[in-house]
DRENDO-1510 file (C-alpha; in Angstrom, 1 decimal, always signed):
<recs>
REC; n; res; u; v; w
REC; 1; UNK; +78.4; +83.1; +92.1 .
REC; 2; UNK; +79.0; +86.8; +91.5 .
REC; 3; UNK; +81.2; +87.7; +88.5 .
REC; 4; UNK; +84.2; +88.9; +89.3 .
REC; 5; UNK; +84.9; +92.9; +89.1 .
REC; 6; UNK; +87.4; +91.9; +86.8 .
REC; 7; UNK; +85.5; +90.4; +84.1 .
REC; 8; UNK; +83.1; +93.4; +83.5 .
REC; 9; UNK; +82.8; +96.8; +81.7 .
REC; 10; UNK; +83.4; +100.0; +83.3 .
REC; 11; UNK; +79.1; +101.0; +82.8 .
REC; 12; UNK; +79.0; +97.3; +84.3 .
REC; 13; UNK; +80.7; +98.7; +87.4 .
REC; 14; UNK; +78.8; +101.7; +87.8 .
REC; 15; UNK; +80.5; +104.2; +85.5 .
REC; 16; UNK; +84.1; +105.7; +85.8 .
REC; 17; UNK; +83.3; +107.3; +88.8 .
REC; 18; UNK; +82.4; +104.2; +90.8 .
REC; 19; UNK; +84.7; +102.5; +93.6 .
REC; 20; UNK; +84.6; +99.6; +91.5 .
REC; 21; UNK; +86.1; +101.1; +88.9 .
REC; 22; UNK; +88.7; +103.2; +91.3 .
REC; 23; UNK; +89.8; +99.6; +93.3 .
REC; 24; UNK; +90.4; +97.6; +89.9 .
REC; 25; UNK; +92.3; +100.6; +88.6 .
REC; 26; UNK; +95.1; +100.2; +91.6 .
REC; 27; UNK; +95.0; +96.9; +91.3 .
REC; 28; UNK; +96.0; +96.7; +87.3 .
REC; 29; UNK; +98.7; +99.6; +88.4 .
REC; 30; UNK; +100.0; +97.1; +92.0 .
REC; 31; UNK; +99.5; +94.4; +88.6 .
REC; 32; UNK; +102.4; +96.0; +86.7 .
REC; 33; UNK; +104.7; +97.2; +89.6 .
REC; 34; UNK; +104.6; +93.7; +91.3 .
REC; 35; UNK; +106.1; +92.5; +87.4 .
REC; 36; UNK; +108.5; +95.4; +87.6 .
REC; 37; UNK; +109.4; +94.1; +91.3 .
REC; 38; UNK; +110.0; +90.3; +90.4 .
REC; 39; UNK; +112.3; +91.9; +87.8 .
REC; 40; UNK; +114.6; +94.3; +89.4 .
REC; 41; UNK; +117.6; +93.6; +91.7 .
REC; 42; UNK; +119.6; +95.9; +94.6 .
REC; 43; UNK; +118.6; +99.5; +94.6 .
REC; 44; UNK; +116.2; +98.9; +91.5 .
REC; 45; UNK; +114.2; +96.9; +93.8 .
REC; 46; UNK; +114.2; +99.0; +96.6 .
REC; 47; UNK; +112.8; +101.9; +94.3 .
REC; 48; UNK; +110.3; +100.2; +92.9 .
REC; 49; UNK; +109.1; +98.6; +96.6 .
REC; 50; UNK; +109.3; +102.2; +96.9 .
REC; 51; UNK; +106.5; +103.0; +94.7 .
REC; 52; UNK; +104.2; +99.7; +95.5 .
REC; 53; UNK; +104.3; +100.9; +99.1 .
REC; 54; UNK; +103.2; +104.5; +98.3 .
REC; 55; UNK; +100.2; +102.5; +96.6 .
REC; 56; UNK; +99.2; +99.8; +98.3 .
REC; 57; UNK; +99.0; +100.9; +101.8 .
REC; 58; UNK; +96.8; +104.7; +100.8 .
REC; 59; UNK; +94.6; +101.8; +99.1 .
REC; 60; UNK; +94.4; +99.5; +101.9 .
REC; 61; UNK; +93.9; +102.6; +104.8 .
REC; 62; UNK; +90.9; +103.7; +102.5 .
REC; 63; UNK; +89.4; +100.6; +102.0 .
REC; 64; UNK; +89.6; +99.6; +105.9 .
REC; 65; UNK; +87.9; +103.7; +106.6 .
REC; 66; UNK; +85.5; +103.3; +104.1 .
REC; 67; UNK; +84.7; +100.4; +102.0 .
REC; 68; UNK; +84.9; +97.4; +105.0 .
REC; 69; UNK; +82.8; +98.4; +107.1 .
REC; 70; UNK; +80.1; +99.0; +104.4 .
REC; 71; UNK; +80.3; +95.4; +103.5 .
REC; 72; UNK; +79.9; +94.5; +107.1 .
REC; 73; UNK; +76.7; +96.9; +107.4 .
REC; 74; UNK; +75.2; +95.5; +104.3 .
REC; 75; UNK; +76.4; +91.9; +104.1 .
REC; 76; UNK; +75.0; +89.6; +106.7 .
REC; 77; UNK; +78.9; +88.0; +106.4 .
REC; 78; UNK; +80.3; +91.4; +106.2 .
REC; 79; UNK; +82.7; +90.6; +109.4 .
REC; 80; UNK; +84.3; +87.6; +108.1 .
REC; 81; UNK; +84.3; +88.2; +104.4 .
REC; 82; UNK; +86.5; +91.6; +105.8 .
REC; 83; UNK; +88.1; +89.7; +108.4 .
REC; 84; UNK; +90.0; +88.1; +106.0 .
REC; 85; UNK; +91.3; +90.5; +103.9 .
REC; 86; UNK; +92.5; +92.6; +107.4 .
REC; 87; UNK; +94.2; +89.9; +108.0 .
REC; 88; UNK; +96.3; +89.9; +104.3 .
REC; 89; UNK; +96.9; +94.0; +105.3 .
REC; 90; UNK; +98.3; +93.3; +108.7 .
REC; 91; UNK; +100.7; +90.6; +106.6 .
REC; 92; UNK; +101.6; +92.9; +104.4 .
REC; 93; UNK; +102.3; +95.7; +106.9 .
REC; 94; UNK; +104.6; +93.0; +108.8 .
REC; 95; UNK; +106.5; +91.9; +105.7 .
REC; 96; UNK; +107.5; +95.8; +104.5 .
REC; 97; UNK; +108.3; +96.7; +108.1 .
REC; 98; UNK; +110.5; +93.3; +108.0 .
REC; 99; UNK; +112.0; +95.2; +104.8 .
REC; 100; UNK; +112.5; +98.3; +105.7 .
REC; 101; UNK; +114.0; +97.3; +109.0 .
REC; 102; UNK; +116.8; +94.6; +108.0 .
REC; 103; UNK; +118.0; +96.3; +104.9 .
REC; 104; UNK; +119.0; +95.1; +101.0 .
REC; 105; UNK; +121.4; +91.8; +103.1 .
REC; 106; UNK; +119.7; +90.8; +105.0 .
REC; 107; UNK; +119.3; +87.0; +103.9 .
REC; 108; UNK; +115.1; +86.2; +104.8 .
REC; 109; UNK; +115.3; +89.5; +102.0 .
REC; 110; UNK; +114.2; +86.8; +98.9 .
REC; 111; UNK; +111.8; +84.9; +100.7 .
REC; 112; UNK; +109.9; +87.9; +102.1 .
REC; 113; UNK; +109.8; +89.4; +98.7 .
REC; 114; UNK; +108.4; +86.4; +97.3 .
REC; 115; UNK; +105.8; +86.1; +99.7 .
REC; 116; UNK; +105.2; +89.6; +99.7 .
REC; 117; UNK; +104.3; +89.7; +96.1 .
REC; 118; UNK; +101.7; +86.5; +96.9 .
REC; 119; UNK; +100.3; +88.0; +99.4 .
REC; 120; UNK; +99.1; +91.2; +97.4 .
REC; 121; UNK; +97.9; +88.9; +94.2 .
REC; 122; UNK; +95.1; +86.6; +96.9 .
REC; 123; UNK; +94.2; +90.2; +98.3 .
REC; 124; UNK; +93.6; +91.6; +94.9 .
REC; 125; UNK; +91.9; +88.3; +94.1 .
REC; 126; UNK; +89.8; +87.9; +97.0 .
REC; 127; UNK; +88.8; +91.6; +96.6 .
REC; 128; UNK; +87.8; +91.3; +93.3 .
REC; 129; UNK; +86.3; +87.8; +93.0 .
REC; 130; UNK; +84.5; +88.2; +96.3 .
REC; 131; UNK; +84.3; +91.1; +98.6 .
REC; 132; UNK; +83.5; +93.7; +95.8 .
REC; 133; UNK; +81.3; +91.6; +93.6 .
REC; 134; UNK; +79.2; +91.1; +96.6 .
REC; 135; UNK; +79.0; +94.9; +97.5 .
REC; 136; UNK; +78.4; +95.1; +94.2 .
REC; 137; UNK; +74.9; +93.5; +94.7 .
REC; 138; UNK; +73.7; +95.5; +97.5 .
REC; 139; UNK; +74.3; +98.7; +95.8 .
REC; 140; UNK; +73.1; +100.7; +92.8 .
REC; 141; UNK; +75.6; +102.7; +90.8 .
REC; 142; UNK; +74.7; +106.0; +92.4 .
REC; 143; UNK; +75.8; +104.8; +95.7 .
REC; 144; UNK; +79.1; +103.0; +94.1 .
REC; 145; UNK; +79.7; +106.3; +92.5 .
REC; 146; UNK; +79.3; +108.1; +95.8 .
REC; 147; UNK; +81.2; +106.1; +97.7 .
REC; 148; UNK; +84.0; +105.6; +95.3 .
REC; 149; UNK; +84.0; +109.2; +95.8 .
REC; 150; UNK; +84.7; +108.9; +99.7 .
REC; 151; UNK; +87.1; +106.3; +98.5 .
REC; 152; UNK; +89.0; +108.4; +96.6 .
REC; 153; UNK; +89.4; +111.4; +99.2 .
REC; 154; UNK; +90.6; +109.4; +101.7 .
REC; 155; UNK; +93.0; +107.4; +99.9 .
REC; 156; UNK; +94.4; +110.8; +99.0 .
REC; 157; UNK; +94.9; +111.9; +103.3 .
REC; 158; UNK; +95.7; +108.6; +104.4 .
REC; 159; UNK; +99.3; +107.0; +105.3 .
REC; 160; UNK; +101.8; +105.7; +102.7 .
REC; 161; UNK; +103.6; +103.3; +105.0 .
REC; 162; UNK; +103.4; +100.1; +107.0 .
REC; 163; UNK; +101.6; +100.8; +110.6 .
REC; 164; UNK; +101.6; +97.2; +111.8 .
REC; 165; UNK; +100.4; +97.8; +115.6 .
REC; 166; UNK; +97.4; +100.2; +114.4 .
REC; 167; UNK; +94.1; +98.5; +113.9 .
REC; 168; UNK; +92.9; +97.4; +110.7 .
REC; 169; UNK; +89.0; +98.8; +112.0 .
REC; 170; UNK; +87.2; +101.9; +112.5 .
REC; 171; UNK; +87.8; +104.1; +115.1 .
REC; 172; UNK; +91.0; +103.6; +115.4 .
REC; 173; UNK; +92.5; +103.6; +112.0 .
REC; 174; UNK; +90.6; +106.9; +111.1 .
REC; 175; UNK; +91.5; +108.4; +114.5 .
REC; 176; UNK; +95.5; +107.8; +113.5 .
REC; 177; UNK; +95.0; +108.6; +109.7 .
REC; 178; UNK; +96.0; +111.7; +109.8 .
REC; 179; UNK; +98.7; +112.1; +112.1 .
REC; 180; UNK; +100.1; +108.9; +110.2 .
REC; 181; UNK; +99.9; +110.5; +107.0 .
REC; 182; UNK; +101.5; +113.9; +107.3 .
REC; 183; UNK; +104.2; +112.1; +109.3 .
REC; 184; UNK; +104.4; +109.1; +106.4 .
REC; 185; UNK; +103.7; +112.2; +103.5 .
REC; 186; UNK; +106.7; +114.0; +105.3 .
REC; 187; UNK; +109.0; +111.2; +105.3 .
REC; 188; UNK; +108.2; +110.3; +101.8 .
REC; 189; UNK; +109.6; +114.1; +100.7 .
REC; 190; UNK; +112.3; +113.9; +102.9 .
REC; 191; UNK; +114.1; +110.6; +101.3 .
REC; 192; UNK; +113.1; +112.4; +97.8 .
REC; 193; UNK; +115.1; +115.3; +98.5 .
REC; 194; UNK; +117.8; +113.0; +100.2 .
REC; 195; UNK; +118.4; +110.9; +96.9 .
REC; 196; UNK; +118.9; +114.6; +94.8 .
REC; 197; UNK; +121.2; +116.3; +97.3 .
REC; 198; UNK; +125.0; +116.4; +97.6 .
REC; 199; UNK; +126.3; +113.7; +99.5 .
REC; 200; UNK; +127.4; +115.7; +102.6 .
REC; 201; UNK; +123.6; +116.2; +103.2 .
REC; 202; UNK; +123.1; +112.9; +103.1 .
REC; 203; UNK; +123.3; +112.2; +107.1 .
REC; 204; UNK; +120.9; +115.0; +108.0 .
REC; 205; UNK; +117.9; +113.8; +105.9 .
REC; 206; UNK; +118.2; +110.5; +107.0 .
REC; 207; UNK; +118.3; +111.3; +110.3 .
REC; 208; UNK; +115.5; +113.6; +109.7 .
REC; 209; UNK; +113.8; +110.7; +108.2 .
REC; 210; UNK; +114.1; +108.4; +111.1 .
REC; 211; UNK; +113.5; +110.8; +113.7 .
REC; 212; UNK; +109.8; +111.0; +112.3 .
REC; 213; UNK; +109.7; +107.2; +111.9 .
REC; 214; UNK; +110.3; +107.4; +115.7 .
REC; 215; UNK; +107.2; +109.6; +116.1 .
REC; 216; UNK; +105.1; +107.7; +113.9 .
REC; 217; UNK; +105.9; +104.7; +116.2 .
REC; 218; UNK; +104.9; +106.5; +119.2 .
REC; 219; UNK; +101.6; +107.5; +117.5 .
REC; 220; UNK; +100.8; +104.0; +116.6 .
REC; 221; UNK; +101.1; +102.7; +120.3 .
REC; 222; UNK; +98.8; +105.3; +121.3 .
REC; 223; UNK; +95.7; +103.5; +122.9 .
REC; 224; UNK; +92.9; +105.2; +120.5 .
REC; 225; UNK; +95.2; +104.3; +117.6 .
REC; 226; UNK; +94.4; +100.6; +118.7 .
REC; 227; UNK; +91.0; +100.2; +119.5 .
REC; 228; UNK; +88.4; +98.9; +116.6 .
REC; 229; UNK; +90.0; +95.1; +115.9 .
REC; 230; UNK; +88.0; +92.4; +118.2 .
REC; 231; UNK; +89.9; +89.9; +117.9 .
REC; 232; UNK; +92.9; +92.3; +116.9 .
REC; 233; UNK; +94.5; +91.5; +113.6 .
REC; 234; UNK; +97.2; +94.5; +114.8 .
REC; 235; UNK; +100.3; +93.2; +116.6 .
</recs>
């Protein structure tokens, strides 16, 4: 049994510049929000939902690009090793849409938070005590380093909110990456600037806000935008 990524040194994992190293880094940062999360109450919560989101779903886009389909060209259970894991993305893309849609009141709010947060922690485990621990043995540090690399870059272009009905697989999640993510990356400005200005402008940015929500829905139903999953793990 492979040791988990957790349980080794940075040189271990192929240096500082390695996507082991990169993955278990978000992970130890999800680590202390998800604490912070369990913690908080009312707009506290939200805030710091907030911040997981902005987080968790870059990391998760980046590892579906880059990192799955890797394992599935170099592991001879690549597809259901990754199936798996897809599936715990498309959860948590359902359970923050739930979220964001029904508001602070709404009275399934408790229950999806607390599934929410055990979701994450099996991803996080099943990443790190399987999936990458196995990539782990079919790559030398050169090539984690290089593709920690790619990682990294597209983590940094891809979106920062939940996209239930796009496919967790290649081509369709890197064909609506981009659209997704200046639309998300735009949005995620907008409600900055909305919590700093005077109340009167208040109205405006969140209509602002949820007029590109509407077009990032309509990008996400585009067919391309949904190809890749077989069977789909998108709703």
């Amino acid at each position: 049994m492979p040791r988990s990524i957790a349980d080794q040194t940075v040189e271990e994992l192929g240096g500082r510049g390695s996507v082991l190293v990169r993955q278990r880094r978000d992970h130890m940062q999800l680590d202390r929000m998800l604490h912070e999360l369990v913690a908080a109450t009312g707009a506290d919560q939200e805030e710091v939902l907030q911040r997981i989101d902005r987080l968790v779903f870059s990391h998760a886009f980046a590892e579906e690009t880059v990192l799955w389909p890797v394992i599935r060209r170099v592991l001879p259970d690549g597809d259901t090793l990754t199936r798996q894991v897809e599936e715990e993305h498309q959860e948590v893309n359902e359970l923050v849409s739930a979220l964001e849609r029904d508001g602070l009141d709404h009275p399934e709010r408790p229950a999806r938070l607390a599934r929410l947060v055990e979701v994450l922690r099996e991803d996080v485990r099943d990443e790190e005590d399987v999936l990458l621990p196995r990539l782990q043995e079919r790559l030398d540090p050169g090539e984690l380093r290089a593709l920690g690399r790619r990682w990294a870059v597209v983590a940094r272009l891809s979106p920062t909110r939940p996209h239930p009905t796009v496919s967790r697989r290649p081509p369709g999640n890197a064909l609506s990456a981009l659209p997704l993510s200046l639309i998300d990356r735009t949005r995620d400005a907008v409600d900055a600037g909305v919590r700093r200005v005077p109340d009167r402008f208040v109205p405006a940015g969140r209509a602002v806000s949820t007029g590109l929500a509407a077009v990032a829905g309509v990008v996400e139903r585009v067919p391309l935008a949904r190809r890749g999953d077989g069977p789909p793990t998108s709703r």
